[in-house]
C-alpha positions as CSV (number, residue, x, y, z in Angstrom):
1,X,44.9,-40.9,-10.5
2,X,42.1,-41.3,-8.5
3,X,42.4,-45.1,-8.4
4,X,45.6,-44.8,-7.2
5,X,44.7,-42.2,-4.3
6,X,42.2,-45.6,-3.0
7,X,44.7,-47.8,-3.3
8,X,47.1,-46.3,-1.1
9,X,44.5,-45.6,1.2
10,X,43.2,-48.8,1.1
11,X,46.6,-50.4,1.7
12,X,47.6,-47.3,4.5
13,X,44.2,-49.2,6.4
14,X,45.9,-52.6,6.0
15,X,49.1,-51.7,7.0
16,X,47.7,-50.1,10.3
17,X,45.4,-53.0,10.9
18,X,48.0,-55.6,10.6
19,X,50.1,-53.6,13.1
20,X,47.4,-53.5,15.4
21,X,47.2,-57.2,15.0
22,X,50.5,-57.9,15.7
23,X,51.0,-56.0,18.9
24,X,47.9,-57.6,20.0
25,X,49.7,-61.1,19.4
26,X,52.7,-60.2,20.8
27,X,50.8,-59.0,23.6
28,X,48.9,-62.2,24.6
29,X,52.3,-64.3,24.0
30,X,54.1,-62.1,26.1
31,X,51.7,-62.1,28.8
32,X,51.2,-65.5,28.7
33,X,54.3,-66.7,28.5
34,X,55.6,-64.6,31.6
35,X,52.5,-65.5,34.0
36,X,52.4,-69.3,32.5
37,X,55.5,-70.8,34.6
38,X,53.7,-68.9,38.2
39,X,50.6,-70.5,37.5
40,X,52.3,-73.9,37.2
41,X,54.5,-73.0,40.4
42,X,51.0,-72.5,42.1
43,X,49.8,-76.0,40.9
44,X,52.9,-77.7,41.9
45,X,52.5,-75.9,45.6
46,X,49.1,-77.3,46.2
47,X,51.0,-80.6,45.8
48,X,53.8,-79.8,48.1
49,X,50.8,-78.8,50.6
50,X,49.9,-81.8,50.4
51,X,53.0,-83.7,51.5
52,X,54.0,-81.9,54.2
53,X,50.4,-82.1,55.6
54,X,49.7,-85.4,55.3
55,X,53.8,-86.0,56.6
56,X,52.6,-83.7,60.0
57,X,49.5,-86.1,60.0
58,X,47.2,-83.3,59.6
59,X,45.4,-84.0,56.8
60,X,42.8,-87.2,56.0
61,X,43.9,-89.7,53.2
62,X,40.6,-88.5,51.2
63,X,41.3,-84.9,51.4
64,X,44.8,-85.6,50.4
65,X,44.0,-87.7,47.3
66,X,41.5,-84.9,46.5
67,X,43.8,-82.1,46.8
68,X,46.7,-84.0,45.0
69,X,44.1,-84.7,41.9
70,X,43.5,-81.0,41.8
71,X,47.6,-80.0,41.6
72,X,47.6,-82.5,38.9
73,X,45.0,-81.7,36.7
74,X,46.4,-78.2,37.0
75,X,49.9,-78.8,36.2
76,X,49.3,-81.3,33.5
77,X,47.4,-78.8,31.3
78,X,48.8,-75.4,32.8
79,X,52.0,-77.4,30.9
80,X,50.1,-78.6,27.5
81,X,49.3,-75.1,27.6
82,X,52.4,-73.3,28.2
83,X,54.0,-76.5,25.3
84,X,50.9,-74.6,23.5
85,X,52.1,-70.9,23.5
86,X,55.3,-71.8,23.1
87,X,54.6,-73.8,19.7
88,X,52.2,-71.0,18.7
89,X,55.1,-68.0,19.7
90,X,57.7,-70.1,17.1
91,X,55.3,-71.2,14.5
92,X,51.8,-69.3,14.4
93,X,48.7,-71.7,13.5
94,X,45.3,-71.7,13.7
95,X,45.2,-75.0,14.9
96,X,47.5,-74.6,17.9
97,X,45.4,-71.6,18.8
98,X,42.4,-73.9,18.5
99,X,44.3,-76.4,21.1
100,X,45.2,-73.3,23.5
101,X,41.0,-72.6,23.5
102,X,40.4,-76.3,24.2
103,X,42.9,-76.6,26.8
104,X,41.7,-73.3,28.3
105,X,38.2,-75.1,27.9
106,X,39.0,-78.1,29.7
107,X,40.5,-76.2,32.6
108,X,37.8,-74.0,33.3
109,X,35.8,-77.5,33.4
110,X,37.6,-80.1,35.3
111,X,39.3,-77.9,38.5
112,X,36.1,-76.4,39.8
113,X,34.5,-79.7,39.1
114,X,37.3,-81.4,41.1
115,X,37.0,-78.9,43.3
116,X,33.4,-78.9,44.2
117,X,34.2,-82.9,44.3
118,X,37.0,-82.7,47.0
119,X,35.2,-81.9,50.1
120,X,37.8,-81.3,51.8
121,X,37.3,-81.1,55.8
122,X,39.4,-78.4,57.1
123,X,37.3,-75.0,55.9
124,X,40.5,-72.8,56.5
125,X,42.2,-75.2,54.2
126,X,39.4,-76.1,51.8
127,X,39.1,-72.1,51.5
128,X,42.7,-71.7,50.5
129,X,42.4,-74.6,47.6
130,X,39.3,-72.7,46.2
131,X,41.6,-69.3,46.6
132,X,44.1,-71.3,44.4
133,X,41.9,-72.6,41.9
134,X,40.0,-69.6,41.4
135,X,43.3,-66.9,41.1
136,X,44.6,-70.3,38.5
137,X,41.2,-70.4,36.8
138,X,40.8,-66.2,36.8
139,X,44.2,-65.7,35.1
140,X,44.1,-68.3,32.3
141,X,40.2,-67.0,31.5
142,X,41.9,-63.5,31.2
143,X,44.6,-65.2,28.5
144,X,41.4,-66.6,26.8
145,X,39.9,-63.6,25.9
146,X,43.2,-62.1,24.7
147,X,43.9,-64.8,22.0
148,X,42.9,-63.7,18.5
149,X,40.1,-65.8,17.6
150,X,39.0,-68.2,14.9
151,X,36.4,-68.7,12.9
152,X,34.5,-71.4,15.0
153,X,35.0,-69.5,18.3
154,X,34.5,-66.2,16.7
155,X,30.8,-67.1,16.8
156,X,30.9,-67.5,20.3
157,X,30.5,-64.0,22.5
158,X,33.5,-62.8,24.2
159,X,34.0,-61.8,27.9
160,X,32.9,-58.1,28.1
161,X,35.3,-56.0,30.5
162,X,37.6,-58.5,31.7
163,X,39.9,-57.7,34.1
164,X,43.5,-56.7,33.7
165,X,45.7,-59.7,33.4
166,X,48.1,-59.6,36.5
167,X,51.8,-59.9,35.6
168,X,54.5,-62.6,37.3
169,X,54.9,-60.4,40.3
170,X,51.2,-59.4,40.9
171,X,50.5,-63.0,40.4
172,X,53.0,-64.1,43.2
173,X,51.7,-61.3,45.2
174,X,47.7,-62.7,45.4
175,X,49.3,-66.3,45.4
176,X,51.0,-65.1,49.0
177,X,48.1,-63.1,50.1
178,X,45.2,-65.8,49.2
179,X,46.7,-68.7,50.4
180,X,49.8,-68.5,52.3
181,X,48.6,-66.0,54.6
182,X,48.9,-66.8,58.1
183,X,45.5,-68.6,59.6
184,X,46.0,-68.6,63.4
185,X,46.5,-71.9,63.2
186,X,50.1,-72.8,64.1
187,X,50.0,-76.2,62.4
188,X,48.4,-75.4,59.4
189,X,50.5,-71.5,59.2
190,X,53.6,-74.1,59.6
191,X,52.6,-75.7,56.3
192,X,51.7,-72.5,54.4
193,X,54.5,-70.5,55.3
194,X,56.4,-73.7,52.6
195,X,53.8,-72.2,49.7
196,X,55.0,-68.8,49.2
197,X,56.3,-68.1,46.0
198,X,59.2,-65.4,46.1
């Protein structure tokens, strides 16, 4: 009798921790799969800075190629990693989260070293690309310590007191108010007022 008195208590735990774990993944999906396509709008709108700058004549051929490898990086693995959640959402692996960490990895490698490798001239503009960079690199972080770990990165400490990841319209909302803003520079304001994401 007593035996049996454990093992529904025992299994009562398991139940409520396997709930727990699965509103946890279906949190981190969720979230990521809703903030995923802004953060690749924002990558494709450094691009489109780009052209219409360097079409107006106002932007140097090296700070252009520097800026356009920076919306490339971005969007090629903001999209390996959005082809990443969506393989994990219809087919859950530990492998394919162990592709979303190194993907997340790589990104919070290669734009701020890109970054700090662009140099770009213009401060007002040069401040605007870090602005974009850093709300890109700030948001998939946040994803990163939301995904349930695995062995191997389970020995490796987790971000204490991250932030609250922002959702599609808080996203578009910093987006507008980091980098689109108007400058006081009617060239340059010209160009940015093309970046907003509605």
């Amino acid at each position: 009798m007593q035996s049996n008195s454990i093992m529904k208590a025992v299994l009562a735990i398991a139940l409520c921790v396997s709930l727990v774990a699965t509103g946890c993944t279906a949190q981190w999906i969720s979230v990521a799969l809703a903030d995923l396509p802004v953060l690749t709008q924002m990558a494709l709108n450094i691009a489109s800075l780009v052209s219409t700058l360097q079409a107006g004549k106002q932007l140097n051929g090296a700070d252009a190629v520097a800026i356009s490898n920076i919306s490339a990086e971005a969007t090629k693995d903001l999209s390996l990693l959005q082809a990443l959640y969506n393989e994990y959402k219809s087919s859950p692996s530990t492998g394919t989260i162990e592709n979303m960490q190194n993907v997340i990895a790589e990104i919070s490698q290669n734009l701020p070293a890109l970054l700090a490798a662009a140099h770009i001239s213009d401060a007002v503009l040069s401040a605007r690309i870090t602005a974009a960079v850093n709300l890109i690199l700030t948001t998939v972080q946040s994803f990163a310590a939301l995904i349930p770990q695995t062995s191997a990165a389970a020995k490796e400490p987790r971000g204490a007191g991250q932030k609250a990841i922002p959702n599609p319209k808080q996203l578009k909302q910093q987006w507008n108010r980091q980098v689109c803003a108007p400058t006081g520079n009617s060239a340059l304001d010209a160009v940015l007022e093309g970046c907003v994401i509605e």
